[in-house]
PDB file of N, CA, C and O in Angstrom:
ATOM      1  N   UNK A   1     132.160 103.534 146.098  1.00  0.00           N
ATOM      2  CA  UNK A   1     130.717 103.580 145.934  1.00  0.00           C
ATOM      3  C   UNK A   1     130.257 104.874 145.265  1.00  0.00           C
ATOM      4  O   UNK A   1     129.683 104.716 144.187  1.00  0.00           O
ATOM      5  N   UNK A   2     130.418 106.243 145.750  1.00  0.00           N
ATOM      6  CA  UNK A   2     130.271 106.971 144.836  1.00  0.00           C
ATOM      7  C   UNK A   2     130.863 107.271 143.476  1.00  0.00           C
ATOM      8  O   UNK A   2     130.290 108.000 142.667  1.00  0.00           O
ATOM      9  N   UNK A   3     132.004 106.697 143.254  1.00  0.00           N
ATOM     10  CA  UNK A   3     132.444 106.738 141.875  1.00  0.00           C
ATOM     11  C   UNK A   3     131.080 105.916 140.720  1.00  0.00           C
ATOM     12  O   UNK A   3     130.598 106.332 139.666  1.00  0.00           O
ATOM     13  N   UNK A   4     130.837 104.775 141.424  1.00  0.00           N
ATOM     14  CA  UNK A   4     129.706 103.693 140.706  1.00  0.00           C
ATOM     15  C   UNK A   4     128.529 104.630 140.698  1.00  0.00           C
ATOM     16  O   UNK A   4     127.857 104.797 139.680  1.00  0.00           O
ATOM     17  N   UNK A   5     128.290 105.217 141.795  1.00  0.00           N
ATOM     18  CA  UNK A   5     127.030 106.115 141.458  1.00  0.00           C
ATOM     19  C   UNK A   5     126.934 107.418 140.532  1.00  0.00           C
ATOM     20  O   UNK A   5     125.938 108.063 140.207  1.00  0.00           O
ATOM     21  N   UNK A   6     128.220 107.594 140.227  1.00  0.00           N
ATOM     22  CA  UNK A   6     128.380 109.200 139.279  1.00  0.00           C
ATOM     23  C   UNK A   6     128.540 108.125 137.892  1.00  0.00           C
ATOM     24  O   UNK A   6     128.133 108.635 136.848  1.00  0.00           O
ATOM     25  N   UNK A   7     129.178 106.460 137.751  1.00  0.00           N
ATOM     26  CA  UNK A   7     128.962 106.693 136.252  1.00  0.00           C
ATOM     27  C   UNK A   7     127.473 106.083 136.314  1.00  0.00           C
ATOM     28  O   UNK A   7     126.821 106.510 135.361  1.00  0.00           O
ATOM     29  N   UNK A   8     126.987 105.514 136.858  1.00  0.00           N
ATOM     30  CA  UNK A   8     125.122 104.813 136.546  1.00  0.00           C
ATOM     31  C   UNK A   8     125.012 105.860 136.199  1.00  0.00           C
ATOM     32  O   UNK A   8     124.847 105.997 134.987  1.00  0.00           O
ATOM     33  N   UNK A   9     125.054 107.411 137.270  1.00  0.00           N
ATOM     34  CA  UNK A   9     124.121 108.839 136.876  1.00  0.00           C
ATOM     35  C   UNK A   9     124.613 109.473 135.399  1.00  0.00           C
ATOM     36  O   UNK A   9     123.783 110.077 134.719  1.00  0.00           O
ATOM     37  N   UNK A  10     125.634 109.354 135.052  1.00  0.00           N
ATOM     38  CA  UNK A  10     126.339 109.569 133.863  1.00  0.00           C
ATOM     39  C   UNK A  10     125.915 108.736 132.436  1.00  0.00           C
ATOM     40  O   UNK A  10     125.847 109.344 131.368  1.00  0.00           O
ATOM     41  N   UNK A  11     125.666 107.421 132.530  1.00  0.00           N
ATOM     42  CA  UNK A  11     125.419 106.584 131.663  1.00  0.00           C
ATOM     43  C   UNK A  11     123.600 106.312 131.524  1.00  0.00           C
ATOM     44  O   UNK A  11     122.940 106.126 130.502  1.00  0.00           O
ATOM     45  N   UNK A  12     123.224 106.364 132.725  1.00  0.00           N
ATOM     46  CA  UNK A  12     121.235 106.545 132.755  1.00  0.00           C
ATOM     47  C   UNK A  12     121.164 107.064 134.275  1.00  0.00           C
ATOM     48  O   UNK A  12     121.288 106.513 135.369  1.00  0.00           O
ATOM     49  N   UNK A  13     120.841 108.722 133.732  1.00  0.00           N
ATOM     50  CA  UNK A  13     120.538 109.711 134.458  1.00  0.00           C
ATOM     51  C   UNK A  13     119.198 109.628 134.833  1.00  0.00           C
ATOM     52  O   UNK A  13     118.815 110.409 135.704  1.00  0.00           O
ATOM     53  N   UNK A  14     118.349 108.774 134.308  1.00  0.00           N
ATOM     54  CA  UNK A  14     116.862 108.718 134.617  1.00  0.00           C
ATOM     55  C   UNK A  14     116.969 108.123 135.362  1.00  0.00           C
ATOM     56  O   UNK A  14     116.108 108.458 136.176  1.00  0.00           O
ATOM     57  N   UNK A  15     117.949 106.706 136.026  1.00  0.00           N
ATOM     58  CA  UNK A  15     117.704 105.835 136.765  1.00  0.00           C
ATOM     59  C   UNK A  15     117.949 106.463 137.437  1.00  0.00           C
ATOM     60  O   UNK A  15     116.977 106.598 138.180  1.00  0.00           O
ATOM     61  N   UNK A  16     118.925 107.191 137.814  1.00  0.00           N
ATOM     62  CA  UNK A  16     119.875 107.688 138.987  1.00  0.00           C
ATOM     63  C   UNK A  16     118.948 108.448 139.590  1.00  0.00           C
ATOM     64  O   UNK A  16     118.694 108.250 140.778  1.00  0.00           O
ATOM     65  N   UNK A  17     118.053 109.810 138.590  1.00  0.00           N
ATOM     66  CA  UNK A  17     117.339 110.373 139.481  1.00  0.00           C
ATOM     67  C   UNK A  17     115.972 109.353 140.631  1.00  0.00           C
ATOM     68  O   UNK A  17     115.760 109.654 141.805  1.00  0.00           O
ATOM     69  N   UNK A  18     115.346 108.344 139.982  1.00  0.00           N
ATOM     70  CA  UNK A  18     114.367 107.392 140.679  1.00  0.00           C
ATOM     71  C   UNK A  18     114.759 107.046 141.857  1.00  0.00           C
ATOM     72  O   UNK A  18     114.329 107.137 143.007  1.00  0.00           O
ATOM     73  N   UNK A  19     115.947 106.498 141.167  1.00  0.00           N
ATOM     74  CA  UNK A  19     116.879 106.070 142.803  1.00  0.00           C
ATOM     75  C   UNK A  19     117.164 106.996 144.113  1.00  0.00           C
ATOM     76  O   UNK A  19     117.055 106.635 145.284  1.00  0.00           O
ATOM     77  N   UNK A  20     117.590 108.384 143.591  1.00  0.00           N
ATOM     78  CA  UNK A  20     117.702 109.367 144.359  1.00  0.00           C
ATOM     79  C   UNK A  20     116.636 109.729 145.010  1.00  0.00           C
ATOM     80  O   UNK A  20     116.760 109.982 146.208  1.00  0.00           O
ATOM     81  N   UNK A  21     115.268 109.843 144.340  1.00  0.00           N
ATOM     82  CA  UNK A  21     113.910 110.375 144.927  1.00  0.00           C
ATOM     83  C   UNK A  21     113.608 108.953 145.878  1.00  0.00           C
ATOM     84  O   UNK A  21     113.671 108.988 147.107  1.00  0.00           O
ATOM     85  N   UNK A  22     113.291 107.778 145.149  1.00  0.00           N
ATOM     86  CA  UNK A  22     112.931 107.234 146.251  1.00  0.00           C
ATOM     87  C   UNK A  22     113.359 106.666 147.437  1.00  0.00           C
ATOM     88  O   UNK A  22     112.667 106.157 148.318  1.00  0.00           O
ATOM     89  N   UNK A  23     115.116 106.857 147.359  1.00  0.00           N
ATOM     90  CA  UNK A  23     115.717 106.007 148.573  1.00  0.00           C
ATOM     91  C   UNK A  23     116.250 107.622 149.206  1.00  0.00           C
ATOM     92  O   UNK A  23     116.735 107.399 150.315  1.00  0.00           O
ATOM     93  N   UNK A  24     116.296 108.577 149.005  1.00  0.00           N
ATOM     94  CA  UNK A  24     116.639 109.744 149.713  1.00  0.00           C
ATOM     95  C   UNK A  24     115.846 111.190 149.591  1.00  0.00           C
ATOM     96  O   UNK A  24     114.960 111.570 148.825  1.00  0.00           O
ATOM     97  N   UNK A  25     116.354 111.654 150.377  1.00  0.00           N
ATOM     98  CA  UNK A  25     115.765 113.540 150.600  1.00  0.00           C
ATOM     99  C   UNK A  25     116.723 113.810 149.146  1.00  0.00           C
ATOM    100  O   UNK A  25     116.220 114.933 149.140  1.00  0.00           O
ATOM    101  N   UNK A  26     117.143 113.813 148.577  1.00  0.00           N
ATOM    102  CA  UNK A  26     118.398 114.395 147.705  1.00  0.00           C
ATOM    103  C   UNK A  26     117.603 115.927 147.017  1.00  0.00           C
ATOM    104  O   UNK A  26     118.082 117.057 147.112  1.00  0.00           O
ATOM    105  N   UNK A  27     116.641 115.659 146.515  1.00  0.00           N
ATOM    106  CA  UNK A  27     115.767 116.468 146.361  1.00  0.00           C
ATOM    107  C   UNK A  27     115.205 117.385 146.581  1.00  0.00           C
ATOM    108  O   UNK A  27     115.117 118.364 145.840  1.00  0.00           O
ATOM    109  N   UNK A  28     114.835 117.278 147.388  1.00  0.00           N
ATOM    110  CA  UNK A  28     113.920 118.156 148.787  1.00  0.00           C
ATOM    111  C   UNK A  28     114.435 119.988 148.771  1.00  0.00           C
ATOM    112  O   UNK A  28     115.557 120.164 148.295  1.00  0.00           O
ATOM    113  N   UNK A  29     114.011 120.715 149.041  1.00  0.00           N
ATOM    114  CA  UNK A  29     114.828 122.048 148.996  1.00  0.00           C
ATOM    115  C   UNK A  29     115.649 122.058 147.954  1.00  0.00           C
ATOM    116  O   UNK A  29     116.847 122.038 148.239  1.00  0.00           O
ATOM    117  N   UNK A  30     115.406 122.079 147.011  1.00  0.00           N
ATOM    118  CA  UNK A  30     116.632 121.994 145.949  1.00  0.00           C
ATOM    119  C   UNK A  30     114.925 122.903 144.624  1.00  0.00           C
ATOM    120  O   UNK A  30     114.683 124.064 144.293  1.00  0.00           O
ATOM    121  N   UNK A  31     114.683 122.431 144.518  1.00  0.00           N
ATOM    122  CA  UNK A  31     113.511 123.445 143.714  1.00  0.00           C
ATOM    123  C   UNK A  31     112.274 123.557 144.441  1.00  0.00           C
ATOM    124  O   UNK A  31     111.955 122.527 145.034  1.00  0.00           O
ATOM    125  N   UNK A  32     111.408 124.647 144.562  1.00  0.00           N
ATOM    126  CA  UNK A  32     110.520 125.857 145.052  1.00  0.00           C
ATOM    127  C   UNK A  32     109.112 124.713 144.555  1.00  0.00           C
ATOM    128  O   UNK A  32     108.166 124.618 145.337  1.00  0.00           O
ATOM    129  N   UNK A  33     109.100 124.011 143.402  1.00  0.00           N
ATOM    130  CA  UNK A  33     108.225 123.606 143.250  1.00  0.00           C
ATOM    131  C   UNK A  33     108.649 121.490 142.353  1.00  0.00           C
ATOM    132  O   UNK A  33     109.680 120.951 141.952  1.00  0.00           O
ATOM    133  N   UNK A  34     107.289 121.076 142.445  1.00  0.00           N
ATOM    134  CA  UNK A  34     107.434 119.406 141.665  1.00  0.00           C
ATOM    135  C   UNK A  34     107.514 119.695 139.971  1.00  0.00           C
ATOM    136  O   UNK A  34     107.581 118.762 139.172  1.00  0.00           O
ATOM    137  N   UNK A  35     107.497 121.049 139.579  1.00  0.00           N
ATOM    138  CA  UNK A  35     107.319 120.613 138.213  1.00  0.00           C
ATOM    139  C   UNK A  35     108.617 120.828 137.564  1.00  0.00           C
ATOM    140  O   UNK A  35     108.873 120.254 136.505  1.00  0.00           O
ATOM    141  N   UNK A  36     109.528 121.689 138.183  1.00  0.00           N
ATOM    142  CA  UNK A  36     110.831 121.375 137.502  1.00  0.00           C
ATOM    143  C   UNK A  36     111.612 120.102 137.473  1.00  0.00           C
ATOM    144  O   UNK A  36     112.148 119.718 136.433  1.00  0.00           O
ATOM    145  N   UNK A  37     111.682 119.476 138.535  1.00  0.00           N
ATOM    146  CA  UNK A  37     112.186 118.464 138.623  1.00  0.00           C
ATOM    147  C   UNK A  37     111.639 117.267 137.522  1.00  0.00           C
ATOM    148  O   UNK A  37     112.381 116.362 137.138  1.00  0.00           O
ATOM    149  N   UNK A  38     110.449 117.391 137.154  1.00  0.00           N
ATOM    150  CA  UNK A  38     109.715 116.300 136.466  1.00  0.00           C
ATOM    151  C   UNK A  38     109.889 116.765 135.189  1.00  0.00           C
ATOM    152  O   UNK A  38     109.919 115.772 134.462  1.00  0.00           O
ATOM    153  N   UNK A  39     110.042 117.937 134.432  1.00  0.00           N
ATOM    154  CA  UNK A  39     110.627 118.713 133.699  1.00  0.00           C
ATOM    155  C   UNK A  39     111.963 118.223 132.934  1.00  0.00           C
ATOM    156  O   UNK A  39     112.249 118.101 131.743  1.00  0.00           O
ATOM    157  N   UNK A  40     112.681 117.987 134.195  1.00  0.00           N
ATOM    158  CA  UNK A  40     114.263 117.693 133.835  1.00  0.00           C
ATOM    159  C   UNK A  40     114.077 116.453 133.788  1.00  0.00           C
ATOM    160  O   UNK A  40     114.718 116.037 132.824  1.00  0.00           O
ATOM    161  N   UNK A  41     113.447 115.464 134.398  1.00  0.00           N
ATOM    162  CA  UNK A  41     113.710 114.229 134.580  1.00  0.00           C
ATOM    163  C   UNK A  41     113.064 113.587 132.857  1.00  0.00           C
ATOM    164  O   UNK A  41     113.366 112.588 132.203  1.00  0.00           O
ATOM    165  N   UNK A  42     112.134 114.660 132.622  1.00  0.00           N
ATOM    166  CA  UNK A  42     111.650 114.045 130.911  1.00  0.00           C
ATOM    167  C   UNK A  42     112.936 114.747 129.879  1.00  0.00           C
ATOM    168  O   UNK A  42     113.777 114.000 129.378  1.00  0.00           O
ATOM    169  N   UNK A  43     112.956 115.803 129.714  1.00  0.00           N
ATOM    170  CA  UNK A  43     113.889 116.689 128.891  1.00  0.00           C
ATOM    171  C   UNK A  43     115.339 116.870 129.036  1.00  0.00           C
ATOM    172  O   UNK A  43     115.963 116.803 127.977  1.00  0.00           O
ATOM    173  N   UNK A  44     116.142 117.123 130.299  1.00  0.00           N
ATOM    174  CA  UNK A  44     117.212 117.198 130.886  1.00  0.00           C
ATOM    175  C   UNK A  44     117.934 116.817 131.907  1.00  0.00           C
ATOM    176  O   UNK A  44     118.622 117.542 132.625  1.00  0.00           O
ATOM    177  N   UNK A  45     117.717 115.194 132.010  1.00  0.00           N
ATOM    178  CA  UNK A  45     118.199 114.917 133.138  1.00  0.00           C
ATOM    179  C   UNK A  45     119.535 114.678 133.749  1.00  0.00           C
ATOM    180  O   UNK A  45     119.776 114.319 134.901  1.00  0.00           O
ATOM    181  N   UNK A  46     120.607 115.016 132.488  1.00  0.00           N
ATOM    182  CA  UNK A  46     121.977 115.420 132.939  1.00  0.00           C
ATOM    183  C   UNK A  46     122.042 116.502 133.637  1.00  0.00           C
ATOM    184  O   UNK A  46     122.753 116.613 134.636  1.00  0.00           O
ATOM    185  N   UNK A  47     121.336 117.363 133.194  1.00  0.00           N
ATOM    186  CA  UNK A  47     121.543 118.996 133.989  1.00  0.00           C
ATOM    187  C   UNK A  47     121.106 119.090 135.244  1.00  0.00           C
ATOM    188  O   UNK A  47     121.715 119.695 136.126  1.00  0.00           O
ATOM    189  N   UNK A  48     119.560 118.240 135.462  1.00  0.00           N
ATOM    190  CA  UNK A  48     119.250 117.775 136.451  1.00  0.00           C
ATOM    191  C   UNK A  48     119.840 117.991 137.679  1.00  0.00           C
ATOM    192  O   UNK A  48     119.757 118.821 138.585  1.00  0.00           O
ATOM    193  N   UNK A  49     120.708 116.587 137.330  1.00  0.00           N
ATOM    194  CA  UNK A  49     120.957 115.821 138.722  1.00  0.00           C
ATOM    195  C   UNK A  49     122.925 117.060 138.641  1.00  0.00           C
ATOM    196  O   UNK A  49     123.550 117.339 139.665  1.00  0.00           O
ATOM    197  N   UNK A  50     123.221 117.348 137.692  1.00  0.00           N
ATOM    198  CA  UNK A  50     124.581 118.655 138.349  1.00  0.00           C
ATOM    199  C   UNK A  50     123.701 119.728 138.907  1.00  0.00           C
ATOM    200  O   UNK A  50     124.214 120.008 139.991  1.00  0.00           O
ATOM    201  N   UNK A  51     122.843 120.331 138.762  1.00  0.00           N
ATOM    202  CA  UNK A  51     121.801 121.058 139.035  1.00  0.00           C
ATOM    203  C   UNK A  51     121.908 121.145 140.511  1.00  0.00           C
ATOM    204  O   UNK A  51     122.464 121.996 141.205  1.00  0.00           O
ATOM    205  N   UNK A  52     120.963 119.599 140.982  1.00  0.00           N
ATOM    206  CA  UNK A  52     121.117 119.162 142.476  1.00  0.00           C
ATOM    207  C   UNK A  52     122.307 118.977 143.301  1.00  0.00           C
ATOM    208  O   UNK A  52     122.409 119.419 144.446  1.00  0.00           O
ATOM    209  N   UNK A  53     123.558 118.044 142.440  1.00  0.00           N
ATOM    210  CA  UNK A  53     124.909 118.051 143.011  1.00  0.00           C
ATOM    211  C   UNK A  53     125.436 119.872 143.303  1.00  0.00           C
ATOM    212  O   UNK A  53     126.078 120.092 144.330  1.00  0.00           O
ATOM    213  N   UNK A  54     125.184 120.798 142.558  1.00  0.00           N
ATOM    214  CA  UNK A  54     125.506 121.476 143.034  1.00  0.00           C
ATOM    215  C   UNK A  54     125.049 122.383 144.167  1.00  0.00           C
ATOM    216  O   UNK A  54     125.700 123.188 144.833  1.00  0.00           O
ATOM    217  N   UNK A  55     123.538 121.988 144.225  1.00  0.00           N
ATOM    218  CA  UNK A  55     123.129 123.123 145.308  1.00  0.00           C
ATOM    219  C   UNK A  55     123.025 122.122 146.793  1.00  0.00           C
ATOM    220  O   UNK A  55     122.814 122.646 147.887  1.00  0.00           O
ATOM    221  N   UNK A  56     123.232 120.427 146.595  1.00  0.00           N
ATOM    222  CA  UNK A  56     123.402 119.936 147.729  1.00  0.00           C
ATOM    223  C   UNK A  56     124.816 120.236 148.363  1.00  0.00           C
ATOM    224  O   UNK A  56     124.956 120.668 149.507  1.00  0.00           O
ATOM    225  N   UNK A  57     126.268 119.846 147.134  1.00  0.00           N
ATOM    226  CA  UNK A  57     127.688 119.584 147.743  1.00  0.00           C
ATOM    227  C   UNK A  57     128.112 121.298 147.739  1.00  0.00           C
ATOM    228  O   UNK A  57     128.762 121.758 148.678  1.00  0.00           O
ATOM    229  N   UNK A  58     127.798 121.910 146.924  1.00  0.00           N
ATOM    230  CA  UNK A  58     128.184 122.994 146.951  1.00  0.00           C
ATOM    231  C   UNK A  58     127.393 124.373 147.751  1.00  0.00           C
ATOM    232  O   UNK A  58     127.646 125.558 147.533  1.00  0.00           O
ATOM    233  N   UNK A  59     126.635 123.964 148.477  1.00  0.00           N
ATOM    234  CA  UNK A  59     125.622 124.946 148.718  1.00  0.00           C
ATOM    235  C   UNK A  59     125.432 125.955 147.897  1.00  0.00           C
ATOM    236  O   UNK A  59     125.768 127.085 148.249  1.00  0.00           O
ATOM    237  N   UNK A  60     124.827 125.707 146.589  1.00  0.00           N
ATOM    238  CA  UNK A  60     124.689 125.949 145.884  1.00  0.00           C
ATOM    239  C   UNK A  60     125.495 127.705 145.067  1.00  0.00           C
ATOM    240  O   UNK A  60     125.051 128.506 144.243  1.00  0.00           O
ATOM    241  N   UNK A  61     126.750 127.629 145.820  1.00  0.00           N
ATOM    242  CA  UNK A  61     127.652 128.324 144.842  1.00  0.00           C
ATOM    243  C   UNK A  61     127.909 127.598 143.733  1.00  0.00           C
ATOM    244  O   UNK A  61     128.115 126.421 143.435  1.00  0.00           O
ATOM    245  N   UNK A  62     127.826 128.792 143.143  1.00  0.00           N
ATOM    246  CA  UNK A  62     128.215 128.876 141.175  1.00  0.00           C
ATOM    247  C   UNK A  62     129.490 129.294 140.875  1.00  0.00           C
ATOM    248  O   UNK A  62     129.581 130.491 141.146  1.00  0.00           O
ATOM    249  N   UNK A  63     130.570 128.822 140.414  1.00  0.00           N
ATOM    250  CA  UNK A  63     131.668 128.818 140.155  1.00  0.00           C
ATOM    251  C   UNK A  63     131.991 128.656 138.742  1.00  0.00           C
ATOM    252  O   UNK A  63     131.275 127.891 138.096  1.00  0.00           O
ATOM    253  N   UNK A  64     133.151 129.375 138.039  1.00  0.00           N
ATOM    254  CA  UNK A  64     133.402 128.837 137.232  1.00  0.00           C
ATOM    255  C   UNK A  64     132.839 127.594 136.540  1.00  0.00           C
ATOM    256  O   UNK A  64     132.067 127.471 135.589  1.00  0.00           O
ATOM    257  N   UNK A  65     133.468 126.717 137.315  1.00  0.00           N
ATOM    258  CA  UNK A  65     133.926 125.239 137.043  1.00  0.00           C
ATOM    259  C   UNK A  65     132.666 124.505 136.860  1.00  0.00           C
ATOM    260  O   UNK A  65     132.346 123.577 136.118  1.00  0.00           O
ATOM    261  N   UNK A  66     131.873 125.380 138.001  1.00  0.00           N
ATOM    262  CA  UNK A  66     130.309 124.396 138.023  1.00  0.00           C
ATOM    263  C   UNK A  66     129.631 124.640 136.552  1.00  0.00           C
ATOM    264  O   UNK A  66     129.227 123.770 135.781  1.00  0.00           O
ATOM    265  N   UNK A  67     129.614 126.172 136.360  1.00  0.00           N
ATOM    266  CA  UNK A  67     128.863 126.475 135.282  1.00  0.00           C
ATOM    267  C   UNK A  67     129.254 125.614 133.968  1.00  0.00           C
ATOM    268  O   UNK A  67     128.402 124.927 133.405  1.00  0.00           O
ATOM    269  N   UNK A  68     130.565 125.688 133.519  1.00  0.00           N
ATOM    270  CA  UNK A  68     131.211 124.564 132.426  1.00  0.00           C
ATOM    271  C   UNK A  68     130.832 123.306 132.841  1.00  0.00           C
ATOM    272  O   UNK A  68     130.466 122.557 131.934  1.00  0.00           O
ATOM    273  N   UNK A  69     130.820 122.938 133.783  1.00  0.00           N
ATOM    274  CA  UNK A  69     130.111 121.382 133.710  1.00  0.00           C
ATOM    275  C   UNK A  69     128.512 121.563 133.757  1.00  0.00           C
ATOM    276  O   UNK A  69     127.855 120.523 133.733  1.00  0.00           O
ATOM    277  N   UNK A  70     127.858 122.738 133.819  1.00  0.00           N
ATOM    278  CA  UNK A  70     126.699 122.490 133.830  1.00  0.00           C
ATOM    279  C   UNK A  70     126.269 122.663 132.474  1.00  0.00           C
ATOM    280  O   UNK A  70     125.300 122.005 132.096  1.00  0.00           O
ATOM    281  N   UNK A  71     127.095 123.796 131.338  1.00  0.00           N
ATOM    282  CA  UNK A  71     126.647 123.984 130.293  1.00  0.00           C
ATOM    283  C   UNK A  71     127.477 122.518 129.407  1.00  0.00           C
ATOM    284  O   UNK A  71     126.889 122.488 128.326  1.00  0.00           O
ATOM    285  N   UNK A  72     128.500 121.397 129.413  1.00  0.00           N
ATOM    286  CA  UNK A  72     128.542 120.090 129.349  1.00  0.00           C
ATOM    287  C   UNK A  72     127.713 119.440 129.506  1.00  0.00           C
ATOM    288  O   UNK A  72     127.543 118.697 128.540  1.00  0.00           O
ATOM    289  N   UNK A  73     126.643 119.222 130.727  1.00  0.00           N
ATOM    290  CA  UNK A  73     125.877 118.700 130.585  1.00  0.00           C
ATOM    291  C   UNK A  73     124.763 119.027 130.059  1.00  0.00           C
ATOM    292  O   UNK A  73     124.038 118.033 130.031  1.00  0.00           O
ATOM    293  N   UNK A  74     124.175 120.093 129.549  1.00  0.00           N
ATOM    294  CA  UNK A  74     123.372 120.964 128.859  1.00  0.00           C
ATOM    295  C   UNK A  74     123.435 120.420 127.688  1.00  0.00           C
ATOM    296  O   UNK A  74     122.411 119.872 127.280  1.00  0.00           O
ATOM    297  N   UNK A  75     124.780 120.423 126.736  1.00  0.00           N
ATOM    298  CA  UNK A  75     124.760 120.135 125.302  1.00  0.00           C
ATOM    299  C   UNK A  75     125.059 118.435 125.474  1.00  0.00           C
ATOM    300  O   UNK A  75     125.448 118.027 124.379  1.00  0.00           O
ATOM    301  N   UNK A  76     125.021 117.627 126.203  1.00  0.00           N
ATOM    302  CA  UNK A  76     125.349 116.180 126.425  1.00  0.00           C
ATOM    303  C   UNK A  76     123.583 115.880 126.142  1.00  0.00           C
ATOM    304  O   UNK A  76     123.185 115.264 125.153  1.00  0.00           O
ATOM    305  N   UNK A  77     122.830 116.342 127.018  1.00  0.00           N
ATOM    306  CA  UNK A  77     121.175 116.278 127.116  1.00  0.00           C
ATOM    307  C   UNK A  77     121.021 116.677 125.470  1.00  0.00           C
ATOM    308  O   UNK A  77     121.048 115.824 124.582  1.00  0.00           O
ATOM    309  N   UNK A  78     120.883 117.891 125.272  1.00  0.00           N
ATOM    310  CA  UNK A  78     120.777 118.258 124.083  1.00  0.00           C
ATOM    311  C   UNK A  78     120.773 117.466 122.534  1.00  0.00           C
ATOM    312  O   UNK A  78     119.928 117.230 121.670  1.00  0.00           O
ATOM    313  N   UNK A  79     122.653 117.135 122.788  1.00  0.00           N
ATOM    314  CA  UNK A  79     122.630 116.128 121.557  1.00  0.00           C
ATOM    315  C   UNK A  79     122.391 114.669 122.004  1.00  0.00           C
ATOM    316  O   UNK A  79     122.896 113.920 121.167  1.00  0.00           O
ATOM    317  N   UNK A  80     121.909 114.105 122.839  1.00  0.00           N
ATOM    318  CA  UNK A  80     120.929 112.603 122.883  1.00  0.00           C
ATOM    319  C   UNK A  80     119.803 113.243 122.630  1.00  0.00           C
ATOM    320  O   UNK A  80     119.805 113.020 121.419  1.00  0.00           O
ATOM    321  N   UNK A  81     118.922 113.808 122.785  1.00  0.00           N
ATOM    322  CA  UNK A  81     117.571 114.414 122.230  1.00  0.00           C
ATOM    323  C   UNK A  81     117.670 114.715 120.702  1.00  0.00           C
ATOM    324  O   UNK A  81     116.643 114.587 120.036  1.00  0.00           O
ATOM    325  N   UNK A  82     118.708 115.065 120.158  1.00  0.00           N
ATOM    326  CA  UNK A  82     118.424 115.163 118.864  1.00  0.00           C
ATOM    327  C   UNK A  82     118.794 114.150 118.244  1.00  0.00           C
ATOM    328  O   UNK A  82     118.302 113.879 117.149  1.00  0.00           O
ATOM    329  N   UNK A  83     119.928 113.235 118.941  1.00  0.00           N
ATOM    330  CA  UNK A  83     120.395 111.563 118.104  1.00  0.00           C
ATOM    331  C   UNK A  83     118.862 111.119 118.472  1.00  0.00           C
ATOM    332  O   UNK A  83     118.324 110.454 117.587  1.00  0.00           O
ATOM    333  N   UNK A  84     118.464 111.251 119.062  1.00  0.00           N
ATOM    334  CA  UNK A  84     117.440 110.525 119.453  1.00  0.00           C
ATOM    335  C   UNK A  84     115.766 110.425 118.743  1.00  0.00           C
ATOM    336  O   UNK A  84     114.946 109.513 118.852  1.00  0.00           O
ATOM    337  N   UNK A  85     115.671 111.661 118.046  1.00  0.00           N
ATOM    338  CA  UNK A  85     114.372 112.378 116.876  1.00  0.00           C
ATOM    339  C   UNK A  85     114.968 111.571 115.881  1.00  0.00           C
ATOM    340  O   UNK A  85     114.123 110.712 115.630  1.00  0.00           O
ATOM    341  N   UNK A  86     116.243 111.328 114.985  1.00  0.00           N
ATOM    342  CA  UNK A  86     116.800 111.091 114.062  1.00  0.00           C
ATOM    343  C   UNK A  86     116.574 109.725 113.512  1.00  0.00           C
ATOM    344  O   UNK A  86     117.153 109.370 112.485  1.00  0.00           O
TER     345      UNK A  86
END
């Protein structure tokens, strides 16, 4: 079951986040305020939801490993936004 839920979030990250807000806390304590999240969910919602995976599974240590998958998902967001103007 979570494998199915990392590729939906992988393949439509918008759904994944809806799903997350409305069937769970996943959210919650994870940003200070509503406008980042709504932020990412228009502009970056790969970074998003590693964003959240990391400060839920990881209590939010930064590692190596996290940061490379976070700057992956950074340029993943990135270049669909620009295939996407084109």
């Amino acid at each position: 079951m979570p494998l199915l839920l990392a590729l939906i979030g992988l393949f439509a990250p918008r759904l994944m986040i809806v799903v997350l807000w409305l069937s769970s806390d996943w959210f919650e304590g994870v940003f200070a305020t509503r406008v980042w999240p709504i932020l990412g969910f228009i502009f970056l919602p790969l970074t998003l939801l590693w964003y959240s995976v990391v400060t839920n599974w990881f209590n939010g240590d930064w590692n190596w490993w996290q940061v490379i998958v976070l700057i992956v998902a950074l340029i993943a967001d990135l270049s669909s936004e620009r295939s996407a103007a084109k």
